[in-house]
N, C-alpha and C positions, 0 to 999 in steps of 0.2 A: 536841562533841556526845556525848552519852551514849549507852551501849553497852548489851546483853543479850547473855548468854550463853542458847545453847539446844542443844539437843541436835541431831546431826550429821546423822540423820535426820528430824528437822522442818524443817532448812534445806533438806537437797536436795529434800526435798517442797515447798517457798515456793517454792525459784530453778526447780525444774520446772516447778510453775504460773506463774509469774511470766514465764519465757522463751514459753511457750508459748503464753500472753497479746501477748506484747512486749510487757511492761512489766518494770522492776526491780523488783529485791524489794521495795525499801524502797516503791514506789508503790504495789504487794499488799499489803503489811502496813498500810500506813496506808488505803487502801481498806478493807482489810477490817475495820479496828477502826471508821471512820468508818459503816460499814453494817452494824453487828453482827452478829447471827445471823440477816442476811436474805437467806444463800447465796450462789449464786456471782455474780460481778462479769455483768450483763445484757447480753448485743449491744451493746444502744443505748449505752454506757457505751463502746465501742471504734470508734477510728474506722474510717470507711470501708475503706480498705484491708487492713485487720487482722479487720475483720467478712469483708470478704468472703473473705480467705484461708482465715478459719473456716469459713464454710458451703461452699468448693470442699473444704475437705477431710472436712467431712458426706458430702458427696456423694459422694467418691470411695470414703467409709467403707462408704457404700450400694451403689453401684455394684460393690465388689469382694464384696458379698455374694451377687451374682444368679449365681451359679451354684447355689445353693442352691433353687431353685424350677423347677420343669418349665420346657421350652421354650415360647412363648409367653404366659405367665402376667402377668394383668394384675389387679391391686387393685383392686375396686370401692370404691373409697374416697366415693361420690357421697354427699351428703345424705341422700338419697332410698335406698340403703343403711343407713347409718347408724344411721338413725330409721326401719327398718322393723320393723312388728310393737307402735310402741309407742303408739298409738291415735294419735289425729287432733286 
């Protein structure tokens, strides 16, 4: 099998993302030349158990920010927020 030489910091940035992923390098690298410059590898592209290790750890990335915000403070994130003010 044929080889590349790269620089020492471009690998540990591949095996970073890659582990972080679960996946191997070589499966990130050939993903990523496979999908060119259409960014990062998509949820739906991992499976079940490895999505949702992803998004518990969204969550806890959020969760360890609510000290940040008054005591009881809640996000009107509704539609009807959203889209106010912007006619009908």
């Amino acid at each position: 099998m044929p080889t590349i030489t790269i620089p020492d910091d471009a690998y540990q940035r591949l095996s970073h993302r890659a582990s972080s992923l679960g996946i191997s390098t070589d499966t990130l690298v050939a993903h990523l030349l496979e999908r060119g410059d259409q960014g990062p590898i998509p949820p739906g592209d991992l499976p079940y158990d490895q999505w949702k290790q992803r998004f518990d750890e969204l969550l806890a990335n959020a969760a360890s920010r609510a000290h940040r915000y008054p005591p009881g403070f809640q996000a009107d994130v509704s539609r009807e927020s959203i889209y106010e003010g912007r006619g009908e």
